[in-house]
PyMOL commands that place a pseudoatom at each C-alpha (Angstrom):
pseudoatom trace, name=CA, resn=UNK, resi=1, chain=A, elem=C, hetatm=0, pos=[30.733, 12.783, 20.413]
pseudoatom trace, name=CA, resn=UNK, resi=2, chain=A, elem=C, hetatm=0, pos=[28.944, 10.746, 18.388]
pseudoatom trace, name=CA, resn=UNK, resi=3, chain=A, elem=C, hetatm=0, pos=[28.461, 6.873, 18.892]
pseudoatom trace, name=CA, resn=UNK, resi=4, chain=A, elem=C, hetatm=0, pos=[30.165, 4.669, 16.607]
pseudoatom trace, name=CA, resn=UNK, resi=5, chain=A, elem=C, hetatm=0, pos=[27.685, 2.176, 16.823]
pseudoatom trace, name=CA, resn=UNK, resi=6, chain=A, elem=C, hetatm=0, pos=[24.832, 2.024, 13.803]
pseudoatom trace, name=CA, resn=UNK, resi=7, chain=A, elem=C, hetatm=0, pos=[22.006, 1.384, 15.403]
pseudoatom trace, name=CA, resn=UNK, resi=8, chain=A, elem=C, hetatm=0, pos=[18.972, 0.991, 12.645]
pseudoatom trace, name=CA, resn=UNK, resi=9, chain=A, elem=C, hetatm=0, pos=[15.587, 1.041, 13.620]
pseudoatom trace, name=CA, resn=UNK, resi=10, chain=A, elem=C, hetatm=0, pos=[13.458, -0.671, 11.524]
pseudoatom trace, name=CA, resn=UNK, resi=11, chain=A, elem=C, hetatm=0, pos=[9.867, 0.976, 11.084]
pseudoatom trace, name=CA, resn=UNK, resi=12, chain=A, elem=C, hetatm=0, pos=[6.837, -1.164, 9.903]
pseudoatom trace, name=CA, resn=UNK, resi=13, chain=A, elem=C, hetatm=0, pos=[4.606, -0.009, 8.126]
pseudoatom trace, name=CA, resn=UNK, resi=14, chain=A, elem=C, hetatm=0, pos=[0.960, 0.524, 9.468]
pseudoatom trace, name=CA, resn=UNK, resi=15, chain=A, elem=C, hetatm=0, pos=[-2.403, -1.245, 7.990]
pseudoatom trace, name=CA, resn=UNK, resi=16, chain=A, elem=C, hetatm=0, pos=[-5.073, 0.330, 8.114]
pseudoatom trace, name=CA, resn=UNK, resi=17, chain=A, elem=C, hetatm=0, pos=[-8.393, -1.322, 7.406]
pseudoatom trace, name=CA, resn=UNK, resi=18, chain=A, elem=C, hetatm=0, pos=[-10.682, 0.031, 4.546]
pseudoatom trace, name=CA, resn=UNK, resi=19, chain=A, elem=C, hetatm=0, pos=[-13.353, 1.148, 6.653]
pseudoatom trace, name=CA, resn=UNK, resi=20, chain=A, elem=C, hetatm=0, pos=[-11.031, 3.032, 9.092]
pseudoatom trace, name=CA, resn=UNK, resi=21, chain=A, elem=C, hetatm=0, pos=[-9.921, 4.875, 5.696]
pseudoatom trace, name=CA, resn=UNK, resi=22, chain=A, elem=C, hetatm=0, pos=[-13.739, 5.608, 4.549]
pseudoatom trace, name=CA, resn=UNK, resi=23, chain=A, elem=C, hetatm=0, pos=[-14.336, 7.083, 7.895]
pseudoatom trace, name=CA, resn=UNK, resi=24, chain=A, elem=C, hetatm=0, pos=[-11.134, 8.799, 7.838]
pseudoatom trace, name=CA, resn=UNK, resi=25, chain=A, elem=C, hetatm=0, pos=[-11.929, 10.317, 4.129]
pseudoatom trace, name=CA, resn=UNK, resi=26, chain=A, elem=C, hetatm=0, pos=[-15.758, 11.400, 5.778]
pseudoatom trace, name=CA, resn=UNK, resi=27, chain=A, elem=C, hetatm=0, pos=[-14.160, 13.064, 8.482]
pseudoatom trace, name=CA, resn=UNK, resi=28, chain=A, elem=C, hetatm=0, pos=[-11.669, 15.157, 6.018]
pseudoatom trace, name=CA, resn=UNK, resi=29, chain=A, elem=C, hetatm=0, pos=[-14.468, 15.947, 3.694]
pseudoatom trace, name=CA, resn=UNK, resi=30, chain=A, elem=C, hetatm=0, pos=[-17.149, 17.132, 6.163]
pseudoatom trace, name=CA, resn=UNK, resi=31, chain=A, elem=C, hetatm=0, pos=[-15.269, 20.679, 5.728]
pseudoatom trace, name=CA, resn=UNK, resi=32, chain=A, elem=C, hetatm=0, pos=[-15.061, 21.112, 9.342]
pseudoatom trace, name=CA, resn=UNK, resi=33, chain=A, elem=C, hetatm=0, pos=[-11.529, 20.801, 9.762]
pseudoatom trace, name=CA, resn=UNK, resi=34, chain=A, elem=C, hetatm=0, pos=[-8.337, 20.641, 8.228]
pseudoatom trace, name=CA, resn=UNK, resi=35, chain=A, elem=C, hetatm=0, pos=[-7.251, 16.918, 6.336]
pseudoatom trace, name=CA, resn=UNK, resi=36, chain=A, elem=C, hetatm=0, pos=[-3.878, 18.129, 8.455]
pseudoatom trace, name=CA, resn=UNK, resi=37, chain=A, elem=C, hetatm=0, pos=[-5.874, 18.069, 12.067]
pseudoatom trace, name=CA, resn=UNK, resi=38, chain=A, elem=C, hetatm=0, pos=[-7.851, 15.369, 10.853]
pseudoatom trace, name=CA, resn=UNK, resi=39, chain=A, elem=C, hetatm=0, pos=[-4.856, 12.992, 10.518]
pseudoatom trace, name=CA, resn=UNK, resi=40, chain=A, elem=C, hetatm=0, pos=[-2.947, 13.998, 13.500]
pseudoatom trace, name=CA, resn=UNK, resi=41, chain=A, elem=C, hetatm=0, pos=[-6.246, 13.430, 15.598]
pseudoatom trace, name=CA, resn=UNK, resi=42, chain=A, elem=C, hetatm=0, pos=[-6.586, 9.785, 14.512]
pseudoatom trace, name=CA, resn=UNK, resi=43, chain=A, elem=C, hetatm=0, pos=[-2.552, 9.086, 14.691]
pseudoatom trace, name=CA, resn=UNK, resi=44, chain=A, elem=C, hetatm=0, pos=[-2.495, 8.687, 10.669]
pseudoatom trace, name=CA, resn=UNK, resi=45, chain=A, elem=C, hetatm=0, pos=[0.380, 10.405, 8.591]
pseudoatom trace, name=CA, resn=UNK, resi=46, chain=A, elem=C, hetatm=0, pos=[-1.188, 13.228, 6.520]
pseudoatom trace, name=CA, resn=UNK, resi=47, chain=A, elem=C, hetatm=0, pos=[-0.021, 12.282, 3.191]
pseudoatom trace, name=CA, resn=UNK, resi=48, chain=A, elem=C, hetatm=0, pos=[-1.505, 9.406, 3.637]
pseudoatom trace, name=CA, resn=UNK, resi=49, chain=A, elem=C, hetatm=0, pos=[-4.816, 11.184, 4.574]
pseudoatom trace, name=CA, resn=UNK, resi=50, chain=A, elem=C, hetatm=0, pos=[-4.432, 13.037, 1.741]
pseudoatom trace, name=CA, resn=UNK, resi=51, chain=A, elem=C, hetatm=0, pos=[-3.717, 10.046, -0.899]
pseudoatom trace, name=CA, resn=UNK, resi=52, chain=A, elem=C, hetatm=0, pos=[-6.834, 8.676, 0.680]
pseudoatom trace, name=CA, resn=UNK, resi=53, chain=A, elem=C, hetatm=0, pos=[-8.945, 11.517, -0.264]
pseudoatom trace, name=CA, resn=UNK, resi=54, chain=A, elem=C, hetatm=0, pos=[-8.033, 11.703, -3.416]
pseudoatom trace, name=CA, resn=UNK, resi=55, chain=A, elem=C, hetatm=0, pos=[-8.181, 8.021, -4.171]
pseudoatom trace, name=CA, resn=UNK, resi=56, chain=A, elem=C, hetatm=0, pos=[-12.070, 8.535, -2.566]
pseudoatom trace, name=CA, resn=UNK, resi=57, chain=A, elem=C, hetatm=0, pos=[-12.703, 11.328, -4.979]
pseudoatom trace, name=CA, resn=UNK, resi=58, chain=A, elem=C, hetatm=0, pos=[-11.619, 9.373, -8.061]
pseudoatom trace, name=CA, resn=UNK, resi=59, chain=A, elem=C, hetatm=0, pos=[-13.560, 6.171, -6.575]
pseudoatom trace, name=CA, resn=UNK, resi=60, chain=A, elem=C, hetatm=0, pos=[-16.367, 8.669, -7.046]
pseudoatom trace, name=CA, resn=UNK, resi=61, chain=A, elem=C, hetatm=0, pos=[-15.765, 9.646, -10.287]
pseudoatom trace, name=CA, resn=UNK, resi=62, chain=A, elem=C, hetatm=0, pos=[-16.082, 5.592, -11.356]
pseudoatom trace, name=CA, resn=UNK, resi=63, chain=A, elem=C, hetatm=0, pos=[-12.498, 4.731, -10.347]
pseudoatom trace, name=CA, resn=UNK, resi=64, chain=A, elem=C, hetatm=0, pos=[-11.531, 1.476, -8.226]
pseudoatom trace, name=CA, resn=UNK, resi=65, chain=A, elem=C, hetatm=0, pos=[-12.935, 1.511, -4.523]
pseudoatom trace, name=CA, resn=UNK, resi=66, chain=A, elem=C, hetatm=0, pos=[-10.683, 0.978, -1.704]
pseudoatom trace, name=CA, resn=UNK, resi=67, chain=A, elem=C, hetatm=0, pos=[-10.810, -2.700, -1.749]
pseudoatom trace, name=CA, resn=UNK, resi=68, chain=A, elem=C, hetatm=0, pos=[-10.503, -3.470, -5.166]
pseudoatom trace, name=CA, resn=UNK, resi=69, chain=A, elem=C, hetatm=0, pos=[-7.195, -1.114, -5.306]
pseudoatom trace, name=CA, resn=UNK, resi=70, chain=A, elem=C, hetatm=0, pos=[-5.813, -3.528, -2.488]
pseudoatom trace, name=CA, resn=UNK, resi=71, chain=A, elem=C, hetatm=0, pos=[-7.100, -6.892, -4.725]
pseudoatom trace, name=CA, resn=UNK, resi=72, chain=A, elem=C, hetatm=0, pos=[-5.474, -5.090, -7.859]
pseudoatom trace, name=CA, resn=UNK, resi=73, chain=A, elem=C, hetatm=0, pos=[-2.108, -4.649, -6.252]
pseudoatom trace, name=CA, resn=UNK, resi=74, chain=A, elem=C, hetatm=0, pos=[-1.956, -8.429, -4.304]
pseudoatom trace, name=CA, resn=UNK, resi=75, chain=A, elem=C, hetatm=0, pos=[-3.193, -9.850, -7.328]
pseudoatom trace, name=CA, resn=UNK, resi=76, chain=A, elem=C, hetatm=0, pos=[-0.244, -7.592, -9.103]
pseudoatom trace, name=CA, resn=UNK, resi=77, chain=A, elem=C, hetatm=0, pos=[2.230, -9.386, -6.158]
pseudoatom trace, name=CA, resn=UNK, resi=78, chain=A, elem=C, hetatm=0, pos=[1.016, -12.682, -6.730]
pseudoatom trace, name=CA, resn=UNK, resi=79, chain=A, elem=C, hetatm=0, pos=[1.480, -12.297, -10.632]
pseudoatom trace, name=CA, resn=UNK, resi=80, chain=A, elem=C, hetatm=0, pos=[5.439, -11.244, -10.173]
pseudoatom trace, name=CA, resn=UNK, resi=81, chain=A, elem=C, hetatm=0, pos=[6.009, -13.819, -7.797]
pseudoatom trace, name=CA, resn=UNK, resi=82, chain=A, elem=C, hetatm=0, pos=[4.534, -16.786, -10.340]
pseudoatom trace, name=CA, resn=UNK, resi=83, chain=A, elem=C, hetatm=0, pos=[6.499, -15.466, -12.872]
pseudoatom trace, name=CA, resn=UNK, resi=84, chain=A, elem=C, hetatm=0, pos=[9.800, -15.676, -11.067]
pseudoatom trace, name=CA, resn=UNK, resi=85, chain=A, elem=C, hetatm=0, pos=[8.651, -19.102, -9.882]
pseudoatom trace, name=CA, resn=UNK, resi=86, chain=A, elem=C, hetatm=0, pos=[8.146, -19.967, -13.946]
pseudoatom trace, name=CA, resn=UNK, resi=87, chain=A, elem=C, hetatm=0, pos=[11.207, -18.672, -15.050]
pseudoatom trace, name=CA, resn=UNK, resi=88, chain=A, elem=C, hetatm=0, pos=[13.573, -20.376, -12.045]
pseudoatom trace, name=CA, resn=UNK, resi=89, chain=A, elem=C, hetatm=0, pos=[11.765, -23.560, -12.985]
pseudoatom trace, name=CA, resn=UNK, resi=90, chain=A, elem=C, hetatm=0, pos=[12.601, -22.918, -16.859]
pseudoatom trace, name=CA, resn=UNK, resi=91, chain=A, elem=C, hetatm=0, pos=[16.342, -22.303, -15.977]
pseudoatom trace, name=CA, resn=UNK, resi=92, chain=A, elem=C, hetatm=0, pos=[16.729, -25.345, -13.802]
pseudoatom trace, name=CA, resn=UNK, resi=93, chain=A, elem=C, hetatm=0, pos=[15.086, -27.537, -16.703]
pseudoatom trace, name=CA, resn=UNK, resi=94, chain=A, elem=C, hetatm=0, pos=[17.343, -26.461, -19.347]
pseudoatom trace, name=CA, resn=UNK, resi=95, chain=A, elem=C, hetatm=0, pos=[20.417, -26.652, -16.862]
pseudoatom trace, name=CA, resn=UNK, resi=96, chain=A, elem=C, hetatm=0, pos=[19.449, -30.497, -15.889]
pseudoatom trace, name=CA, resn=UNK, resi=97, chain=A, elem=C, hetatm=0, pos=[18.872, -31.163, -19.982]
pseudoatom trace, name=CA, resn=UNK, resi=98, chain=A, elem=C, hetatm=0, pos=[15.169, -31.167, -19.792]
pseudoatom trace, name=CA, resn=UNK, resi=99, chain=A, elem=C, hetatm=0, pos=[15.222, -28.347, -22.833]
pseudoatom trace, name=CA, resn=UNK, resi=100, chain=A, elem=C, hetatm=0, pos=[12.739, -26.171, -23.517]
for i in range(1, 100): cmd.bond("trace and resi %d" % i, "trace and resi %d" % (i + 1))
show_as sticks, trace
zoom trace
């Protein structure tokens, strides 16, 4: 019978750091095994492996490295968040007659 209690466990989400990924993407590409083994050996989920790989091979190709990809997308965070913050501040000044 099952419980009726909803027990939820929350996962969080691993870091990893963007050497552990370079070494990670050397290991997959060296040919001598799979990116499948390769991932379960160092504990990493293999799609992310995989989205790693082919983020290396476009970084090779003249695309964004690692660590500008992770500047782009805080950056990208920090943008959406200001703009929120603008547009509550806008509200609240024509609310308290401050206008436009």
């Amino acid at each position: 019978m099952p419980s009726t209690t909803n027990v939820t466990k929350k996962r969080t989400r691993r870091k990893y750091s963007a050497e552990f990924k370079a070494n990670a993407v050397k290991l997959a590409m060296q040919g001598g095994m799979s990116i499948a083994t390769v991932a379960r050996d160092l504990g990493v989920h293999e799609k992310s492996l995989y989205e790693w790989v082919r983020l290396a091979k476009e970084e090779a190709q003249g695309g964004l490295s690692f660590d500008e990809r992770e500047e782009l997308a805080r950056l990208r965070r920090e943008n959406r968040r200001l703009r929120q913050e603008r547009d509550i501040l806008k509200k609240a000044s024509i609310i308290l007659g401050g206008g436009e």
